[in-house]
Residue frames relative to the residue before (quaternion, step in Angstrom):
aa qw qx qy qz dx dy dz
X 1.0000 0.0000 0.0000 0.0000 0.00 0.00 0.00
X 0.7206 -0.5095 0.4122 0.2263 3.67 -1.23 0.85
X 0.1670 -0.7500 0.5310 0.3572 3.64 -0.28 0.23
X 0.4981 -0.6594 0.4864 0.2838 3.60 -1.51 0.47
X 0.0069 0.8725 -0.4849 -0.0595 3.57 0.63 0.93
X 0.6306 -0.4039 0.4400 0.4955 3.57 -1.28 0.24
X 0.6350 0.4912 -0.3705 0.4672 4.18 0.77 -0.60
X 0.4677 0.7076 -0.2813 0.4488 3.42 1.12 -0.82
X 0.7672 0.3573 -0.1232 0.5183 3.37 -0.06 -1.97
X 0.4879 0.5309 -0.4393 0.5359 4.31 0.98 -1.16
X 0.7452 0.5806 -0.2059 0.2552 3.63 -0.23 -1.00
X 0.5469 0.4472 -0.1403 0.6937 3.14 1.31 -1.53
X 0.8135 0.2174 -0.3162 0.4371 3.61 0.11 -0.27
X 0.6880 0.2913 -0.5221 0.4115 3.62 0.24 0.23
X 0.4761 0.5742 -0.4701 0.4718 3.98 1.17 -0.10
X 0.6135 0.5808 -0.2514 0.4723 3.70 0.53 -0.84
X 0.6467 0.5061 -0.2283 0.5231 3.39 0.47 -1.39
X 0.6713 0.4002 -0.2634 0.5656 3.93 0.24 -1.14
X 0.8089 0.3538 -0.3784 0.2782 3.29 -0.10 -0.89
X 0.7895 0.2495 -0.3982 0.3948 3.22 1.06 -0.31
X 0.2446 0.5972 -0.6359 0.4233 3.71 1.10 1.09
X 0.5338 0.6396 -0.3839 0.3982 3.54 0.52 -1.01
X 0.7781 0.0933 -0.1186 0.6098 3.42 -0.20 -1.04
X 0.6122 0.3190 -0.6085 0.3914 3.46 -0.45 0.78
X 0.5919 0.4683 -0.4849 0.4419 3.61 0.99 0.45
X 0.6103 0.6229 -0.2859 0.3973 3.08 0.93 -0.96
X 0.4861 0.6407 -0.2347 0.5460 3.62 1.62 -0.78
X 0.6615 0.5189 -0.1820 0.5099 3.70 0.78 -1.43
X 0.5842 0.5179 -0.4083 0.4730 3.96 0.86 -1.49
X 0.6382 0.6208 -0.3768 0.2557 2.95 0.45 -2.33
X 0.8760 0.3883 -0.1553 0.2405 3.32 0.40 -1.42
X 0.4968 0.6362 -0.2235 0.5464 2.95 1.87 -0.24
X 0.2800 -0.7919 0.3491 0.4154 3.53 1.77 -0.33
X 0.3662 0.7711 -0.4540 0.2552 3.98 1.32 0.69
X 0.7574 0.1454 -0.2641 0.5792 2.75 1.73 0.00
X 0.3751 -0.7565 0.5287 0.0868 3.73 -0.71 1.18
X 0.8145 0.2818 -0.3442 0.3725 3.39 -1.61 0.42
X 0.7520 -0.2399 0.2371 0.5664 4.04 -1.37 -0.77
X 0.3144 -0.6057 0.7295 0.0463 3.80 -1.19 1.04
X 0.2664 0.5838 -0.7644 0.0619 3.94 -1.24 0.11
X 0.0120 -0.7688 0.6318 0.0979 2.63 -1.49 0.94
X 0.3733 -0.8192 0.3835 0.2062 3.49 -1.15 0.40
X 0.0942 0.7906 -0.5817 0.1666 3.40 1.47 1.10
X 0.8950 0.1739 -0.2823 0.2985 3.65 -1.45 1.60
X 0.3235 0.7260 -0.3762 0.4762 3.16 2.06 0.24
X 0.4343 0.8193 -0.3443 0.1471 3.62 0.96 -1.77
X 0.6591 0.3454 -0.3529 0.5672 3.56 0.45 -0.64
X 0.6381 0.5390 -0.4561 0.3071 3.79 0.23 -0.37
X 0.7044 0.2042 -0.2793 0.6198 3.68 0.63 -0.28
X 0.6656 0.3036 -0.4151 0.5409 3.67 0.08 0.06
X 0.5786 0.2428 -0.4668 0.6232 3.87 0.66 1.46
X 0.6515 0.5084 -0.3990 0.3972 3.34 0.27 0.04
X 0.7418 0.3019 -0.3291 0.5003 3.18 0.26 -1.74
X 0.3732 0.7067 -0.5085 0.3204 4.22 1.15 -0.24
X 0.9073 0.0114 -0.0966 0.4091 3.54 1.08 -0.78
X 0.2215 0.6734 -0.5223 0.4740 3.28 1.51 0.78
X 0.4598 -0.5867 0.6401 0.1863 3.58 -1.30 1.04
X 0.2140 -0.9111 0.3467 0.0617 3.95 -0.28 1.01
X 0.5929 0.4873 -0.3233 0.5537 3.07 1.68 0.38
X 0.7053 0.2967 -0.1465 0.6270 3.99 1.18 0.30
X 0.8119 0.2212 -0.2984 0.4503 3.28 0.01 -0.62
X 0.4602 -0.7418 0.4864 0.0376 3.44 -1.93 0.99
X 0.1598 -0.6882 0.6844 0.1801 3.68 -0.93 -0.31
X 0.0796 -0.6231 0.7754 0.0652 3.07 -2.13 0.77
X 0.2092 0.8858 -0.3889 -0.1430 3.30 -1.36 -0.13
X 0.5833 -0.4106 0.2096 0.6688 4.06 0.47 -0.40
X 0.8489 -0.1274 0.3496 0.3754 2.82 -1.70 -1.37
X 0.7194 0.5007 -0.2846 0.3883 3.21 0.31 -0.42
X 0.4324 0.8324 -0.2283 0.2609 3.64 1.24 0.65
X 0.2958 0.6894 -0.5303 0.3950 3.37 1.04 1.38
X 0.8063 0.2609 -0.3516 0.3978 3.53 0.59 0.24
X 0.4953 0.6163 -0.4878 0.3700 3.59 1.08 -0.55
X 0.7159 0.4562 -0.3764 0.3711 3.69 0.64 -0.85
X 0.6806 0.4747 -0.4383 0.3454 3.45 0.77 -0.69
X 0.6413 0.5679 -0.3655 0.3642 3.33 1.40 -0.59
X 0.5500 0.5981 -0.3485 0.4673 3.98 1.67 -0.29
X 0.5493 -0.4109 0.4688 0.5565 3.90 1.71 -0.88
X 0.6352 0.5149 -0.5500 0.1701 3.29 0.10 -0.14
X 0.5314 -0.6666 0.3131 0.4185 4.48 -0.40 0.55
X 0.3937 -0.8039 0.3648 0.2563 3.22 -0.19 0.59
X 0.4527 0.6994 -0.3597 0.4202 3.43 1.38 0.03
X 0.7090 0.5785 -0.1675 0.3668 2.86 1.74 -0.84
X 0.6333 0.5475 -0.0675 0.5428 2.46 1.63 -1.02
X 0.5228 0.3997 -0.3992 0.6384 3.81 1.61 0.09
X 0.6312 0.4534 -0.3803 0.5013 3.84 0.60 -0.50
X 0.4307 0.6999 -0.4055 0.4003 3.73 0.73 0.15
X 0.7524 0.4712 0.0136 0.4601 2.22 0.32 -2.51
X 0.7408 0.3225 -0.2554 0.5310 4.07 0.82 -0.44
X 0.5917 -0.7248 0.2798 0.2153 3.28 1.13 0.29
X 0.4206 0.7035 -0.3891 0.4206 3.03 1.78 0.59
X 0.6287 -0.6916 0.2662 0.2359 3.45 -1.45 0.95
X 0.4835 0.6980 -0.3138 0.4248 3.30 1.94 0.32
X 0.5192 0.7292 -0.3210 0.3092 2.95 2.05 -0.69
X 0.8529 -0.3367 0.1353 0.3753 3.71 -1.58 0.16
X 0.7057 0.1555 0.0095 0.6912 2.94 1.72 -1.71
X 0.7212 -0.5230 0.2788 0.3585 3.61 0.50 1.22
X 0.6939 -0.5908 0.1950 0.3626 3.60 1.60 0.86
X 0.3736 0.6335 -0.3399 0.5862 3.29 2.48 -0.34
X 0.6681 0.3976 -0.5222 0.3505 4.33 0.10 -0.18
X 0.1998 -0.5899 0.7261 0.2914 3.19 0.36 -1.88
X 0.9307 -0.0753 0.2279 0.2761 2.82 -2.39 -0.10
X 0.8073 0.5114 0.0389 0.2919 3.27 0.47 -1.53
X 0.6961 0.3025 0.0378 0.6500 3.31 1.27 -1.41
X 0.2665 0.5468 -0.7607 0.2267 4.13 -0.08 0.74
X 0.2696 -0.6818 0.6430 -0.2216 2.74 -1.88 1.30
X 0.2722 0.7385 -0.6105 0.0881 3.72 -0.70 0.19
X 0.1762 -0.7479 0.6296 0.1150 3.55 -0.37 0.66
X 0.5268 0.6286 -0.3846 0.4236 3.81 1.29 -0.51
X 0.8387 0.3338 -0.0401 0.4284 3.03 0.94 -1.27
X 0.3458 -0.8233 0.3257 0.3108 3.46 1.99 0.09
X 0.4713 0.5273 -0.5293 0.4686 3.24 1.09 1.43
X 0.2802 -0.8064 0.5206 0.0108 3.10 -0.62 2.14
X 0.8071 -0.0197 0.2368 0.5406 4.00 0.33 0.09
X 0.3837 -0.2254 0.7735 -0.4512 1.10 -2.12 1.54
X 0.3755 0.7027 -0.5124 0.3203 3.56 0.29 1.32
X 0.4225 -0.7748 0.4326 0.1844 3.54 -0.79 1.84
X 0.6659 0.6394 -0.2108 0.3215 3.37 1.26 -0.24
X 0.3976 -0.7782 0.3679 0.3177 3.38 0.56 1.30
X 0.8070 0.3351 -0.0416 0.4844 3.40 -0.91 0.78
X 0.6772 0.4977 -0.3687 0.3972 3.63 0.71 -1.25
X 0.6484 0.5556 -0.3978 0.3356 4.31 0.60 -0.38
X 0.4162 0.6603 -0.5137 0.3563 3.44 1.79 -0.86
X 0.8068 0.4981 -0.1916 0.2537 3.87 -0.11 -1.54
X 0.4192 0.4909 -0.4028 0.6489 3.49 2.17 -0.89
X 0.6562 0.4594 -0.5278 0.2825 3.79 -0.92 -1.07
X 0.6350 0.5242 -0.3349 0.4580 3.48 0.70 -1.88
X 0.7304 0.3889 -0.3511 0.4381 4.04 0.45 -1.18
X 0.3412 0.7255 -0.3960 0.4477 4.03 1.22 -0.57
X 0.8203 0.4233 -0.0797 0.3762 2.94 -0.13 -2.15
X 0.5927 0.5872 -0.2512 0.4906 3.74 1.49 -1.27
X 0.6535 0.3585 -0.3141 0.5879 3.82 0.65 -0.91
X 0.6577 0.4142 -0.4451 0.4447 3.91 -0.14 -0.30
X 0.5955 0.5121 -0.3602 0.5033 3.80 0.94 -0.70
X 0.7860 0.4409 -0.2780 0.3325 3.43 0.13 -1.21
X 0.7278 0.1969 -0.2328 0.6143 3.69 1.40 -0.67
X 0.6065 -0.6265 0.4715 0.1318 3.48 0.32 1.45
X 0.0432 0.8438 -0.4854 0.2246 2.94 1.34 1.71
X 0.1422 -0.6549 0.6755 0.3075 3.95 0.87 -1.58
X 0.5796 0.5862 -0.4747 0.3083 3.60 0.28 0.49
X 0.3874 -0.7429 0.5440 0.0448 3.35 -1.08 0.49
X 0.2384 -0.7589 0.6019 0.0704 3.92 -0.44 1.11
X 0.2071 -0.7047 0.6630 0.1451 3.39 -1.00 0.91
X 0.0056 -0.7328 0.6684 0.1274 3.95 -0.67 0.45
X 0.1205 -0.7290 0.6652 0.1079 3.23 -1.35 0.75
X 0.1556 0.7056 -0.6885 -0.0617 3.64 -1.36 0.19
X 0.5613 -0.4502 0.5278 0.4513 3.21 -1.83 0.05
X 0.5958 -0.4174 0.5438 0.4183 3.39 -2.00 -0.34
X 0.5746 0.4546 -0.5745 0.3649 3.87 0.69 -0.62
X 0.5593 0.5979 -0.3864 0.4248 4.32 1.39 -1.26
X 0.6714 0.3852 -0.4134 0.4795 4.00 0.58 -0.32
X 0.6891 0.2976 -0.5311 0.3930 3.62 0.31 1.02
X 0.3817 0.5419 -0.6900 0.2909 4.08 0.78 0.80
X 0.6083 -0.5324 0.4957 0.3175 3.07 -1.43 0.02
X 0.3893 0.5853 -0.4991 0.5067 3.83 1.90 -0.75
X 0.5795 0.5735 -0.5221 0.2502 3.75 0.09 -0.34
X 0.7009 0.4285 -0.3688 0.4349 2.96 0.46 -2.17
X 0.7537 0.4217 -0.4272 0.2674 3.97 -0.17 -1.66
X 0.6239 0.4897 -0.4601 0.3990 4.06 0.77 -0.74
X 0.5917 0.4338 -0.4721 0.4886 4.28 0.70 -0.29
X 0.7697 0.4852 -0.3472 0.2272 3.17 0.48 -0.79
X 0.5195 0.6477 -0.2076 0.5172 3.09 2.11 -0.88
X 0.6896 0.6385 -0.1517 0.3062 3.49 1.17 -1.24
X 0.6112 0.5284 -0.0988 0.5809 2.72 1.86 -1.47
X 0.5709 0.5593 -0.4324 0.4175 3.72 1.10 -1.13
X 0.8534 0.1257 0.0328 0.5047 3.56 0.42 -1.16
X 0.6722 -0.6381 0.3579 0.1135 2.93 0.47 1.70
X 0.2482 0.7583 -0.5995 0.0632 4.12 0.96 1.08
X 0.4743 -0.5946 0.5014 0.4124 3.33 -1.78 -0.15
X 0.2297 0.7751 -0.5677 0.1555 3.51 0.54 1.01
X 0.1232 -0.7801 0.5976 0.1383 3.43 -1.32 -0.16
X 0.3188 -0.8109 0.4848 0.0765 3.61 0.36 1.84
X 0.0642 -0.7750 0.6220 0.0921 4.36 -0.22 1.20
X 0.1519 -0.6088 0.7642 0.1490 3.88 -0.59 -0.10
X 0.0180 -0.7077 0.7054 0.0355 3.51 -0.53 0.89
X 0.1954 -0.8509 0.4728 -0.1198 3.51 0.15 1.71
X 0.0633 0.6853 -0.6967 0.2025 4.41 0.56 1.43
X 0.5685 -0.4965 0.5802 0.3061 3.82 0.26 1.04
X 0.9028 0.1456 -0.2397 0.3262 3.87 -0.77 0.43
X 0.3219 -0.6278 0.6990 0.1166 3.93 -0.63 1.50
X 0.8230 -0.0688 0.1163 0.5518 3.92 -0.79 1.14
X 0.6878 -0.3451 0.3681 0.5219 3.93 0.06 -1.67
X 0.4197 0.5691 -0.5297 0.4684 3.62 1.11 0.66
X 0.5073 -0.5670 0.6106 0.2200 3.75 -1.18 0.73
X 0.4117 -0.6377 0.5353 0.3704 3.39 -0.70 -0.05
X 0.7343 0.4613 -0.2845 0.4088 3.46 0.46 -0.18
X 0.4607 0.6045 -0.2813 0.5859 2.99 1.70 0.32
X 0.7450 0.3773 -0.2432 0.4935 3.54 0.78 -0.40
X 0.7726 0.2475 -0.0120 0.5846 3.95 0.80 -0.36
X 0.5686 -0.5903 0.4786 0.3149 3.79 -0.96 0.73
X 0.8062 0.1028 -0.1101 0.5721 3.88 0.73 -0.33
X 0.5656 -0.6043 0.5017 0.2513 3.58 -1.38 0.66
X 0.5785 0.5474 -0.4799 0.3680 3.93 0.85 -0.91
X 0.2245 -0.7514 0.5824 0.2141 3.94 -0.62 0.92
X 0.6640 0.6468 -0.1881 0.3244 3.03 1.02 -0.74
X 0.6148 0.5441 -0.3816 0.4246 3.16 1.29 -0.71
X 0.3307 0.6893 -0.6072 0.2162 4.40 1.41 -0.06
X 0.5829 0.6189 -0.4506 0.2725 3.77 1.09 -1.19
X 0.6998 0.4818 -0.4764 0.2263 3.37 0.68 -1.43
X 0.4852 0.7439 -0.4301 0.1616 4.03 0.66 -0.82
X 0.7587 0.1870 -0.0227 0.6236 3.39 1.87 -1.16
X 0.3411 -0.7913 0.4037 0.3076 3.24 1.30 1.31
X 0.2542 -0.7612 0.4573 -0.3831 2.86 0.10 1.94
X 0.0755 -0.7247 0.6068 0.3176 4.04 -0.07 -0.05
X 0.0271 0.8979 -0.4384 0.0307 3.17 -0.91 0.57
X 0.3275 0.8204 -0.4660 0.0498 3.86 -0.38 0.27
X 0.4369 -0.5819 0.4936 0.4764 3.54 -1.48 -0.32
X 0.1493 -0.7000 0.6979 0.0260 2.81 -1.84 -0.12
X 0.4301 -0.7084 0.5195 0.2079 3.92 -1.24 1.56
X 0.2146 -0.6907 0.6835 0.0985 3.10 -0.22 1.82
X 0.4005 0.7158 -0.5252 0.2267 4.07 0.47 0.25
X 0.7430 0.0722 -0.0393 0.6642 3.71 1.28 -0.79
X 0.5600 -0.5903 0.5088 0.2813 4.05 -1.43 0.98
X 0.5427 0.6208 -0.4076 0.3924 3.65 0.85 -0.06
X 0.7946 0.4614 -0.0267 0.3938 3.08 1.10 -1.05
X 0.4995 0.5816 -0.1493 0.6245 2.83 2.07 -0.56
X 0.6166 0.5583 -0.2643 0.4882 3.48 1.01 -1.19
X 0.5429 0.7064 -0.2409 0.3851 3.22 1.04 -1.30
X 0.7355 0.5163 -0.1041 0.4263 3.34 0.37 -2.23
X 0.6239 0.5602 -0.3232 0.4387 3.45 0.90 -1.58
X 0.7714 0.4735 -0.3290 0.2693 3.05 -0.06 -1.95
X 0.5341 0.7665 -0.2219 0.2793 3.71 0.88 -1.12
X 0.6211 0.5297 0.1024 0.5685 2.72 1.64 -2.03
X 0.6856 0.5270 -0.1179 0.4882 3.05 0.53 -1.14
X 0.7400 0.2993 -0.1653 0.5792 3.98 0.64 -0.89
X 0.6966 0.3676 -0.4072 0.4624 3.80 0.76 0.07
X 0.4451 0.5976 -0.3919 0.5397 3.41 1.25 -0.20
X 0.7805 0.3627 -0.2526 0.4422 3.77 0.56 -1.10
X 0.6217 0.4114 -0.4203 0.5173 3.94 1.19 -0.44
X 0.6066 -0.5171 0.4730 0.3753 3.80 0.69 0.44
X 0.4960 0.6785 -0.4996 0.2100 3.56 0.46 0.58
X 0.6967 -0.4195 0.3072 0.4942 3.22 1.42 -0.42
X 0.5728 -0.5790 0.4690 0.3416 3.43 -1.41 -0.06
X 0.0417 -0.7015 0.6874 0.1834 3.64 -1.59 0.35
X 0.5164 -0.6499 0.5444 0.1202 2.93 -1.97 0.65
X 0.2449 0.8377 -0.4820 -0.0775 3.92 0.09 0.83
X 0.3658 -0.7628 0.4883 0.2141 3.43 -0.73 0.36
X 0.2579 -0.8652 0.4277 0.0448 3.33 0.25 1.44
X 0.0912 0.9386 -0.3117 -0.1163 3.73 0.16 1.08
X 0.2796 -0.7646 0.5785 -0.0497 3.83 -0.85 1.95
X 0.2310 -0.5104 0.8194 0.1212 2.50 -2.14 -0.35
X 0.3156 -0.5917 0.7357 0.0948 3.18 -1.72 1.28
X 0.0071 0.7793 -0.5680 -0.2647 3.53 -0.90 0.48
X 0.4253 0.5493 -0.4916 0.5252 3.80 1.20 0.96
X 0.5970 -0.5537 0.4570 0.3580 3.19 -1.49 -0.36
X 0.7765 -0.2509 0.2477 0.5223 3.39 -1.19 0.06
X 0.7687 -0.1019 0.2316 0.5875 3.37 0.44 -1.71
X 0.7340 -0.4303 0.3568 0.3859 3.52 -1.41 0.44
X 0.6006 0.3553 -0.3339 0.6336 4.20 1.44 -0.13
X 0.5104 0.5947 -0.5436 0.3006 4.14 0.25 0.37
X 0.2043 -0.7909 0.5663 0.1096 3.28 -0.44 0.77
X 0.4787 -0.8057 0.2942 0.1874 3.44 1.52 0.02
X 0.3769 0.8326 -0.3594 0.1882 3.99 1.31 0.31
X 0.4993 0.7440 -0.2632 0.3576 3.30 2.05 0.14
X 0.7380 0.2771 0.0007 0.6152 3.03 1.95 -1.30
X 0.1804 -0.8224 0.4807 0.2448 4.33 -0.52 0.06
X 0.7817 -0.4114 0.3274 0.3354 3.21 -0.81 0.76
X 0.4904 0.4941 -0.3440 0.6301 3.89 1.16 -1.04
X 0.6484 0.4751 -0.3108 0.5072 4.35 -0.05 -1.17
X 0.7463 0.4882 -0.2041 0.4038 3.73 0.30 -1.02
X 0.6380 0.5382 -0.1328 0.5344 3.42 1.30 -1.79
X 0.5842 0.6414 -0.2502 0.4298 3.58 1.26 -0.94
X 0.8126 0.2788 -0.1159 0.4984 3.42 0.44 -1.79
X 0.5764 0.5497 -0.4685 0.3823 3.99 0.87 0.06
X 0.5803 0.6732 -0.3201 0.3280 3.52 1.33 -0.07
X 0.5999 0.4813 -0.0467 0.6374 2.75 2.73 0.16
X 0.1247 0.8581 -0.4159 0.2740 2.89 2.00 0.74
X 0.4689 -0.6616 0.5159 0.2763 3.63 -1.15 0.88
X 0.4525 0.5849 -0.4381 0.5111 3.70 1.10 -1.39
X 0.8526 0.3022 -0.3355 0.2631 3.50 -0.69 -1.73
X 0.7048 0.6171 -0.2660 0.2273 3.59 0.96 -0.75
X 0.5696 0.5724 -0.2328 0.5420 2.65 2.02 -0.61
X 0.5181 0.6491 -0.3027 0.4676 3.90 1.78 -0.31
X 0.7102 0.5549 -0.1891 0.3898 3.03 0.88 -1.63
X 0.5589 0.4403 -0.3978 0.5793 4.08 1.65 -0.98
X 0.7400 0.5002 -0.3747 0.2485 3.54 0.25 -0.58
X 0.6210 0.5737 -0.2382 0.4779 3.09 1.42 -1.14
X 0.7289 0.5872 -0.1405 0.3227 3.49 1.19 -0.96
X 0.6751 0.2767 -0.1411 0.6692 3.08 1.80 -0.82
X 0.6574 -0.6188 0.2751 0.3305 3.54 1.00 0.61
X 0.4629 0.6679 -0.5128 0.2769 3.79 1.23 -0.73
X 0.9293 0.0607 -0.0973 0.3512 3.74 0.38 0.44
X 0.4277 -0.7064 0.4285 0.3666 3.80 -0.55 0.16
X 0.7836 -0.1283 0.3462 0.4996 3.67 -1.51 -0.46
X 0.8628 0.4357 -0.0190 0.2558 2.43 0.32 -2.18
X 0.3606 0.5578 -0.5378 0.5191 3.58 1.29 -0.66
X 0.8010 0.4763 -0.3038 0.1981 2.85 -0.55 -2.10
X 0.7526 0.3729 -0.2912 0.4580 3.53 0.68 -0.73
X 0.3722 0.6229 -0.5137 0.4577 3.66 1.38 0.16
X 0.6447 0.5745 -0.3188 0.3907 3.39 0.61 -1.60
X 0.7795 0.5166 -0.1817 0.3043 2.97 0.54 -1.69
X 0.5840 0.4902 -0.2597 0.5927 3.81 1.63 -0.61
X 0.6616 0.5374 -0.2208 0.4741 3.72 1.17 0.09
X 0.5051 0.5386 -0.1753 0.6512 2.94 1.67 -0.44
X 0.7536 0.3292 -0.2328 0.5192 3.78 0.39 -1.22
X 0.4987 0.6809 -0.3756 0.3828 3.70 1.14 -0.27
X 0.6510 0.5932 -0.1120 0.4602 3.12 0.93 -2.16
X 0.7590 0.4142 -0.3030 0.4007 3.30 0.76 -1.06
X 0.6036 0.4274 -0.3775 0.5572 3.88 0.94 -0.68
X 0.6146 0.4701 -0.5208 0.3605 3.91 0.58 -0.31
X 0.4368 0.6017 -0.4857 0.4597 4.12 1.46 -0.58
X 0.8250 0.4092 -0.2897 0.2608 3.11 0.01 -2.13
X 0.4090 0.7145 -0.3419 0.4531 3.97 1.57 -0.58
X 0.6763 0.6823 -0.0328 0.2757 3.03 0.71 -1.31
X 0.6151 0.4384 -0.0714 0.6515 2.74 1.24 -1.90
X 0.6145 0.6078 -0.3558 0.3555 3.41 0.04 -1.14
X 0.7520 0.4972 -0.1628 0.4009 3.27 0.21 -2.10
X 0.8172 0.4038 -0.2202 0.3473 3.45 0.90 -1.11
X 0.6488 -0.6479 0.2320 0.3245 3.96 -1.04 1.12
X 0.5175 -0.4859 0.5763 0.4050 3.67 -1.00 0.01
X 0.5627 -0.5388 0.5009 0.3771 3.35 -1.57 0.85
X 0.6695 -0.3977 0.4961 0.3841 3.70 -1.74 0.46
X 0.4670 -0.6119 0.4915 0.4073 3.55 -1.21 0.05
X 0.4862 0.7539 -0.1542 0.4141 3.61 1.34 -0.51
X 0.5814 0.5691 -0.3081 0.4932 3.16 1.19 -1.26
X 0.5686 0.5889 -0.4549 0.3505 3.73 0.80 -1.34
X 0.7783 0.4639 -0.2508 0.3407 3.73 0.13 -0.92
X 0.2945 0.8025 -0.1549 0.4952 3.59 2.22 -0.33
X 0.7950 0.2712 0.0802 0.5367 3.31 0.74 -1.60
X 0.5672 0.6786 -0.2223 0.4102 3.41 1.46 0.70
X 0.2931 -0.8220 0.4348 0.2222 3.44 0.10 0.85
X 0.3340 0.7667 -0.5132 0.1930 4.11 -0.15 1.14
X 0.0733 -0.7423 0.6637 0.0561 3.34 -1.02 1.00
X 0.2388 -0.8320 0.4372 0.2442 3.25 -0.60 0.70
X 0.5916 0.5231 -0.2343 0.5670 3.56 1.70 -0.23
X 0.2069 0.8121 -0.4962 0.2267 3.39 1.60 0.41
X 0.2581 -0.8243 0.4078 0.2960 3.90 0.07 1.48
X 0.6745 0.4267 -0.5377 0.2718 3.39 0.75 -0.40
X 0.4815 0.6562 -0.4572 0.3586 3.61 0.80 -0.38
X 0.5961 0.5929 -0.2386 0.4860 3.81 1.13 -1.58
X 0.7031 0.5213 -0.2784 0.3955 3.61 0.67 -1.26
X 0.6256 0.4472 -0.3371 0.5431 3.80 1.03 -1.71
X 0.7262 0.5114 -0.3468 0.3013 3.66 0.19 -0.88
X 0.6529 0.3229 -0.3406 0.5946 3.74 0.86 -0.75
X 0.6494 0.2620 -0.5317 0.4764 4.02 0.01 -0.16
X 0.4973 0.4988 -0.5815 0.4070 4.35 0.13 0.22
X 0.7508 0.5839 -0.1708 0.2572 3.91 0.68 -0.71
């Protein structure tokens, strides 16, 4: 495992800081209409990739995950300028301004998704995790889903598959207590998400996605039994969104007192409070960091701005068509 240096913890807090300047701009575009379609944001998650990628081996191993995917990539390398030019549909963007919000991508950087389909990344990770196995890669897939994605049924058959043949996968439940506006305890007879592993004896546990120490902690665990070929675990990483579902949630599920409650458990501040406590930095650093961060983030939105919309042309580019497609050749000469 990695040591937690004072450079470590400095890091985790100016990455943290940006990222969640980031999507409070993105929040601002949204509303400005610069940016168009579904918006999620992932304000109070932060410690969850900045514990992970803490113990994810960064030259091989990958990550998949839903909708909610504007920060996991920046946290794999991918630029984040790019990743605001996406999001505004410009042709600098991840996927040439054709994903949006939803769909970042980097094959450079082996972040596969961004997938709008609830649930639909569980089965890709497991196939991820299968190609790295079969060419004796040593790598290690990170899957993420929400808690509303641990009720498809693609779940139950990919553990069961996962387990059958032993992938290097690591199943996350990023678990902020609400699917859209369902509670989690609203959807199932008990609250432990974590306990879906035991069904396919499965390792399995939770973890306080509340600070990256702990998270780091969970991963690494996960993360090295996956790589000795032992199989996959299931953890259930538990957060708090303090936004809504999406940029159209008006929120009537949860009150402001619930919201006002769990930020008092902010990742950002917790990661201040070790620094501040053990001295690795002043006020002032921290707010150095923190003006470096809000910089970085208007140098994206610049970015985005400055840079062109995709050709109209391009649309037809991003299309799967064979015109010599034989079955098509075959139905057509026996019709004659």
């Amino acid at each position: 495992m990695k040591e937690y240096t004072p450079e470590v913890y400095l890091q985790w807090y100016e990455q943290m800081s940006m990222w969640r300047r980031f999507e409070d701009k993105c929040r601002s575009l949204y509303l400005k209409q610069k940016i168009r379609g579904f918006l999620h944001l992932y304000n109070g998650q932060e410690a969850i990739p900045a514990g992970f990628v803490h113990a994810m081996d960064m030259t091989k191993d990958s990550m998949i995950t839903a909708y909610r995917c504007h920060i996991l990539p920046m946290a794999m390398g991918v630029d984040p300028r790019r990743i605001m030019a996406e999001l505004c549909g410009k042709a600098t963007g991840t996927s040439g301004g054709m994903g949006g919000s939803m769909h970042i991508f980097s094959r450079e950087h082996r972040f596969y998704g961004g997938h709008g389909i609830v649930g639909g990344q569980i089965p890709l990770g497991a196939g991820i995790a299968f190609a790295n196995k079969y060419f004796n890669r040593e790598a290690v897939n990170i899957c993420f889903m929400g808690d509303g994605a641990v009720r498809q049924g693609s779940l139950h058959e990919t553990f069961n598959m996962a387990m059958n043949w032993k992938l290097p996968v690591v199943f996350v439940c990023e678990n902020n207590q609400y699917a859209m506006g369902t509670s989690v305890k609203r959807t199932a007879n008990h609250e432990d998400i974590y306990k879906l592993g035991l069904g396919y004896e499965m390792p399995c546990y939770p973890i306080d996605a509340t600070n990256p120490i702990s998270v780091a902690e969970g991963a690494f665990e996960a993360i090295e039994r996956a790589r000795r070929g032992d199989g996959p675990t299931f953890i259930e990483a538990r957060t708090y969104r303090y936004r809504g579902h999406s940029m159209s949630d008006a929120e009537p599920y949860r009150t402001k007192d619930e919201v006002t409650e769990h930020k008092k458990q902010d990742p950002i501040l917790w990661v201040r409070h070790e620094i501040l406590s053990n001295s690795w930095a002043t006020e002032e650093d921290l707010d150095a960091l923190e003006e470096k961060s809000k910089n970085f983030v208007e140098e994206c939105v610049e970015f985005a701005e400055n840079s062109p919309f995709p050709d109209k042309e391009k649309l037809y580019e991003y299309i799967y068509a064979q015109n010599d497609y034989p079955f098509i050749d075959k139905y057509e000469n026996s019709t004659k």
